[in-house]
N, CA, C and O atoms as a Maestro MAE file, in Angstrom:
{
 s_m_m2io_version
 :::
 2.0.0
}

f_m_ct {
 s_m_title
 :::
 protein
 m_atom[152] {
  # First column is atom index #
  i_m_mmod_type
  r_m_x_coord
  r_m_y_coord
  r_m_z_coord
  i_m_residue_number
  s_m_chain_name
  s_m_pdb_residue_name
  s_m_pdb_atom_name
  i_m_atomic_number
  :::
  1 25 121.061 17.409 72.362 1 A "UNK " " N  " 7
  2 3 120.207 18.585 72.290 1 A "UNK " " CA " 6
  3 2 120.501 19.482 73.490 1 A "UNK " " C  " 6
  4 15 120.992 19.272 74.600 1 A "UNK " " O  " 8
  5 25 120.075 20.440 72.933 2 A "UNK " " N  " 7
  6 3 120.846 21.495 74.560 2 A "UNK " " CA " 6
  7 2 119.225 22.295 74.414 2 A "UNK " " C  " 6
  8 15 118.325 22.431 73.585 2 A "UNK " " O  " 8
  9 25 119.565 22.685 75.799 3 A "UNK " " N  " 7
  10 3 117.846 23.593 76.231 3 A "UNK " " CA " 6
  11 2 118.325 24.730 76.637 3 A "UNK " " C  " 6
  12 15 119.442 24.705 77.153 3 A "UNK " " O  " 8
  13 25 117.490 26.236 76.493 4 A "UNK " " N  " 7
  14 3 117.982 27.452 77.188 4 A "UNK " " CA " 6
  15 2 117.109 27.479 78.354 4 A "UNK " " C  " 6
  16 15 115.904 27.677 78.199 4 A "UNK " " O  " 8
  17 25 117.591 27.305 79.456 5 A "UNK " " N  " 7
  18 3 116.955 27.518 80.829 5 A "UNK " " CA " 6
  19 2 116.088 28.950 80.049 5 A "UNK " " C  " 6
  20 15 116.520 29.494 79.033 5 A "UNK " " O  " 8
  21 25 114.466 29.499 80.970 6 A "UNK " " N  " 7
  22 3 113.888 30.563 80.002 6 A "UNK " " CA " 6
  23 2 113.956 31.252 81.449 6 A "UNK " " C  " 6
  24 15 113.885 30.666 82.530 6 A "UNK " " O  " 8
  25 25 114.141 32.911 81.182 7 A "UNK " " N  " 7
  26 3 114.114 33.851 82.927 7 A "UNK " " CA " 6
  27 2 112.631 34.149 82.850 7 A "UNK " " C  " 6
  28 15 111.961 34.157 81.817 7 A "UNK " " O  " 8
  29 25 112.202 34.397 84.100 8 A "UNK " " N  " 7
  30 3 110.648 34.769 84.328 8 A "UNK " " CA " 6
  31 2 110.136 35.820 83.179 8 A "UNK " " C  " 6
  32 15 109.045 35.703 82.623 8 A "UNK " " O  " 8
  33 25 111.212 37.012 82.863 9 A "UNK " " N  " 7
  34 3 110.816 38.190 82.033 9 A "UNK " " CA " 6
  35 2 109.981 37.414 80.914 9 A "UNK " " C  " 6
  36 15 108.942 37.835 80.407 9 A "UNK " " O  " 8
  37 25 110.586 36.264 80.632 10 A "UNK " " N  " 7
  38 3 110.329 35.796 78.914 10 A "UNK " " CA " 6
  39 2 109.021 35.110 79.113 10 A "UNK " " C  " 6
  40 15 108.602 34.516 78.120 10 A "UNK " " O  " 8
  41 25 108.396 35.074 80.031 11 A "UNK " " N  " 7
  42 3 106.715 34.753 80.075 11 A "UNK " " CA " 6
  43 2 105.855 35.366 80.140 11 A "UNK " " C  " 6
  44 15 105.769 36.384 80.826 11 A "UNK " " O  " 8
  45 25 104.616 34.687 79.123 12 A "UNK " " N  " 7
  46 3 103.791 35.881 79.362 12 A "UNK " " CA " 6
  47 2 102.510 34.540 79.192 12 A "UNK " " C  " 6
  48 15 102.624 33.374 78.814 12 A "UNK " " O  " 8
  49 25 101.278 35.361 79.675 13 A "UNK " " N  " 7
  50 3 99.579 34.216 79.801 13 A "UNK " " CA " 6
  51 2 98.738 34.894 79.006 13 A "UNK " " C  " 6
  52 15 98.804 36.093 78.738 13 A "UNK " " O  " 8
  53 25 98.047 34.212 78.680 14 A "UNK " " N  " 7
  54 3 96.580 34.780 78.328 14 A "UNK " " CA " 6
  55 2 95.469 33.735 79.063 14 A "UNK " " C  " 6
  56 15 95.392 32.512 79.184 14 A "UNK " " O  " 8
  57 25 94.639 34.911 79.493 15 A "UNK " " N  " 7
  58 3 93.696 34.230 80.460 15 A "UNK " " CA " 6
  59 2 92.447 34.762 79.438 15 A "UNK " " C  " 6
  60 15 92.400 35.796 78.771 15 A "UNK " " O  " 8
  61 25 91.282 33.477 79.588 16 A "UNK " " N  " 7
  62 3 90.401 33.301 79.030 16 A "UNK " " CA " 6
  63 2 89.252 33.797 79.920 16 A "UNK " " C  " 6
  64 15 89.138 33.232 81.008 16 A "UNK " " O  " 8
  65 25 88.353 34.810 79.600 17 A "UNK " " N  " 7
  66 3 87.046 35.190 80.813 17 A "UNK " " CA " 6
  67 2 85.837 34.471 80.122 17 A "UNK " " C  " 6
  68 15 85.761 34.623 78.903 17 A "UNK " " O  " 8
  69 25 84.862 33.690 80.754 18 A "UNK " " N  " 7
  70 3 83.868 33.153 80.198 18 A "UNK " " CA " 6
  71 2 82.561 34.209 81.054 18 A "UNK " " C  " 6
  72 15 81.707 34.876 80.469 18 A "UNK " " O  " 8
  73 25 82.758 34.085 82.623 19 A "UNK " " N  " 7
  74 3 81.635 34.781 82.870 19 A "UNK " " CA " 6
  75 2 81.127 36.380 82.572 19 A "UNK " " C  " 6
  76 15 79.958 36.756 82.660 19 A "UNK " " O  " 8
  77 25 82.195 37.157 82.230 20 A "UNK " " N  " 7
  78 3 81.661 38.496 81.930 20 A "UNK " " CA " 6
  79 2 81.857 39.159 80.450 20 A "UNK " " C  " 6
  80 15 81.616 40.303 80.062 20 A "UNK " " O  " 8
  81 25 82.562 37.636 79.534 21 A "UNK " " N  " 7
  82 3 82.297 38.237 78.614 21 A "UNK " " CA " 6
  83 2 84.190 38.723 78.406 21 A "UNK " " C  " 6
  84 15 84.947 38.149 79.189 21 A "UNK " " O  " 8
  85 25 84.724 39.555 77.565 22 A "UNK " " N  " 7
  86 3 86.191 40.101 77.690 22 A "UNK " " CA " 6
  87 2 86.333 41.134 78.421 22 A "UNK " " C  " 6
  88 15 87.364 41.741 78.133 22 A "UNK " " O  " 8
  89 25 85.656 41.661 79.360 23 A "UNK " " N  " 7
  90 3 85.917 42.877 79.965 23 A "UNK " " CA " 6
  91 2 86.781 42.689 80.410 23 A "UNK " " C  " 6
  92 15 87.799 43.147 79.890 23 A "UNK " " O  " 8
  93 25 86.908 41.645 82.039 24 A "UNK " " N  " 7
  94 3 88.111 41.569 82.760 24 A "UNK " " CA " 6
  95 2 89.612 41.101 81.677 24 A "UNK " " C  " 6
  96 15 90.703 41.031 82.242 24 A "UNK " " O  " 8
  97 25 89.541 40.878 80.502 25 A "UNK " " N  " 7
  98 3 90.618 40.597 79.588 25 A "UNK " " CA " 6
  99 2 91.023 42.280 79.686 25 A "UNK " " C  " 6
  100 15 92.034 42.584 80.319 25 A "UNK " " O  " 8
  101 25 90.285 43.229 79.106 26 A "UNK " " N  " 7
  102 3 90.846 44.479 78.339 26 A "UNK " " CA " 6
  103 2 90.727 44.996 79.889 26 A "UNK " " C  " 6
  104 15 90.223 46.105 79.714 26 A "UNK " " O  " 8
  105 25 90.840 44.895 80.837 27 A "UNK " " N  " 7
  106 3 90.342 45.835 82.222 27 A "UNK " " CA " 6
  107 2 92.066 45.330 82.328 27 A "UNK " " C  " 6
  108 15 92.797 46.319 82.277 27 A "UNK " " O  " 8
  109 25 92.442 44.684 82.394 28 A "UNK " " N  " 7
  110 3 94.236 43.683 82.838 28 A "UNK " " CA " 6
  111 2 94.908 44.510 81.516 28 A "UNK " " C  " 6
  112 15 95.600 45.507 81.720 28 A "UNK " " O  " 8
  113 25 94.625 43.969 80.031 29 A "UNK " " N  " 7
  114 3 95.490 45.172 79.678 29 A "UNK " " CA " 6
  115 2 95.530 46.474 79.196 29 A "UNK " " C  " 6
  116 15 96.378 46.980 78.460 29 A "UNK " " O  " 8
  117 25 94.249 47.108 79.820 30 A "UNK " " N  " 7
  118 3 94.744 48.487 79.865 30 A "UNK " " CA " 6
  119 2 95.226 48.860 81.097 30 A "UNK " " C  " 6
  120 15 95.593 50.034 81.145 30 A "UNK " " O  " 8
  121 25 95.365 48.052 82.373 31 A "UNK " " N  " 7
  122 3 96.130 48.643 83.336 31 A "UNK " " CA " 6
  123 2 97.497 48.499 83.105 31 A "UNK " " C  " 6
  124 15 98.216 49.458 83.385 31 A "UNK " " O  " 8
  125 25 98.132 47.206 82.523 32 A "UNK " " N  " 7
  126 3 99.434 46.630 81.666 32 A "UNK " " CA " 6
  127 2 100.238 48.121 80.516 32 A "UNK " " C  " 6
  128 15 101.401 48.331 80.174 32 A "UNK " " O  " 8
  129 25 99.285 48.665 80.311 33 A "UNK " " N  " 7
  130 3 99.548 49.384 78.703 33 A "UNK " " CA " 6
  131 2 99.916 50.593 79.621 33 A "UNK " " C  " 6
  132 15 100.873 51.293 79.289 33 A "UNK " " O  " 8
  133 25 99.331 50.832 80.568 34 A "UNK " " N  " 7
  134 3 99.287 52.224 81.827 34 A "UNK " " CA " 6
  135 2 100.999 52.295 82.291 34 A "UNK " " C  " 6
  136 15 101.823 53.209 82.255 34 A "UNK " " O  " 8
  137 25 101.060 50.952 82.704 35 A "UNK " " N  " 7
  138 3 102.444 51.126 83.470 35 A "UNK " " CA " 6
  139 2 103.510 50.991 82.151 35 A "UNK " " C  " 6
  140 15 104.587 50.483 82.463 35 A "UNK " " O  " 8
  141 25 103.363 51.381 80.696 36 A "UNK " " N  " 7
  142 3 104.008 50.813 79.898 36 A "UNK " " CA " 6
  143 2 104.916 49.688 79.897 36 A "UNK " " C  " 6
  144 15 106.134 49.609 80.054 36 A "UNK " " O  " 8
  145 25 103.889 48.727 79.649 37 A "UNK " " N  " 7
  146 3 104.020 46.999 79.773 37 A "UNK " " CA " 6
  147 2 104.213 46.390 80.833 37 A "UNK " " C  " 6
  148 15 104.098 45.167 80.763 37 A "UNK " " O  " 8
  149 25 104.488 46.862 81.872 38 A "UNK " " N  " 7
  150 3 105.312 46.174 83.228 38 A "UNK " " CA " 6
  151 2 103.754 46.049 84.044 38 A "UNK " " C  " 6
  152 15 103.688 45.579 85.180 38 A "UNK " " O  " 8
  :::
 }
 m_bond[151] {
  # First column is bond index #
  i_m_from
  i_m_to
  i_m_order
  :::
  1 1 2 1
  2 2 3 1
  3 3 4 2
  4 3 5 1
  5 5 6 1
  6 6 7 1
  7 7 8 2
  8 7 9 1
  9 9 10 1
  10 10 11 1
  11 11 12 2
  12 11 13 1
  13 13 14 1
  14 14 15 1
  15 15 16 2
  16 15 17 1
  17 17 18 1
  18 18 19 1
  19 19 20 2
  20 19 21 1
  21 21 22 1
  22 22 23 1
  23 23 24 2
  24 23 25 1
  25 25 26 1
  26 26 27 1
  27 27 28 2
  28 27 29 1
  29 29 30 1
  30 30 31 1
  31 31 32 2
  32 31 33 1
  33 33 34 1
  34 34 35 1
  35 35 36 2
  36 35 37 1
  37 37 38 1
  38 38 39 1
  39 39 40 2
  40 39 41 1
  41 41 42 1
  42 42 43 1
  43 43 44 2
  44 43 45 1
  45 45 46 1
  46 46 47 1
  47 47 48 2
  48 47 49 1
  49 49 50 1
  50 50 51 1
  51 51 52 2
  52 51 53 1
  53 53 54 1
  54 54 55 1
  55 55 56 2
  56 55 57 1
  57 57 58 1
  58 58 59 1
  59 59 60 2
  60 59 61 1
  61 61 62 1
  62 62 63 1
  63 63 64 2
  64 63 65 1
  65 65 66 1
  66 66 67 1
  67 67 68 2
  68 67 69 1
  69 69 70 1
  70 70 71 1
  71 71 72 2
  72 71 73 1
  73 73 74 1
  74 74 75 1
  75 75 76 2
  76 75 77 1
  77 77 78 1
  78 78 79 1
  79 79 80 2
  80 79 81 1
  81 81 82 1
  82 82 83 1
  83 83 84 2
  84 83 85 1
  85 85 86 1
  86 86 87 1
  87 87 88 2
  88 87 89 1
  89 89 90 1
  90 90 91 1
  91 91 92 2
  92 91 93 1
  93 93 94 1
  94 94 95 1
  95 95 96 2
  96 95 97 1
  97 97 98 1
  98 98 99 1
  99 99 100 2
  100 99 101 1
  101 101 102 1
  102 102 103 1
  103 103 104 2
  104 103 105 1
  105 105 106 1
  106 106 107 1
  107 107 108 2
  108 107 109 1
  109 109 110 1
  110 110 111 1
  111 111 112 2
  112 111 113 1
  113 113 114 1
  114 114 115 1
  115 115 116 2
  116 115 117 1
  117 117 118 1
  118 118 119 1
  119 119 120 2
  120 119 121 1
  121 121 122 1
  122 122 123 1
  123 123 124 2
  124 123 125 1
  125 125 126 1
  126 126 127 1
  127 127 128 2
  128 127 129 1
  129 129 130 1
  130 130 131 1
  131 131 132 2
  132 131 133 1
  133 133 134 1
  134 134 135 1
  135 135 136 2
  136 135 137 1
  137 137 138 1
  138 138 139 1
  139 139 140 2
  140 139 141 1
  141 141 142 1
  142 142 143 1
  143 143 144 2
  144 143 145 1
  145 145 146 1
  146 146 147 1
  147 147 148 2
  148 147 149 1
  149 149 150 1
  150 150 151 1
  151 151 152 2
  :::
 }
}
């Protein structure tokens, strides 16, 4: 079996907010969507 080493670009997270609810979710990507994706 062979593996492709993966480069940092090819990751991405999703972070889960419990205390406020999804704000801090959509507050991360609309600053994300601002810099178009970067």
């Amino acid at each position: 079996m062979q593996l492709i080493e993966t480069a940092p670009h090819e990751f991405a997270a999703h972070f889960l907010f419990a205390a406020h609810g999804l704000d801090p979710f959509f507050a991360c990507d609309s600053r994300i969507k601002d810099g178009d994706g970067s």
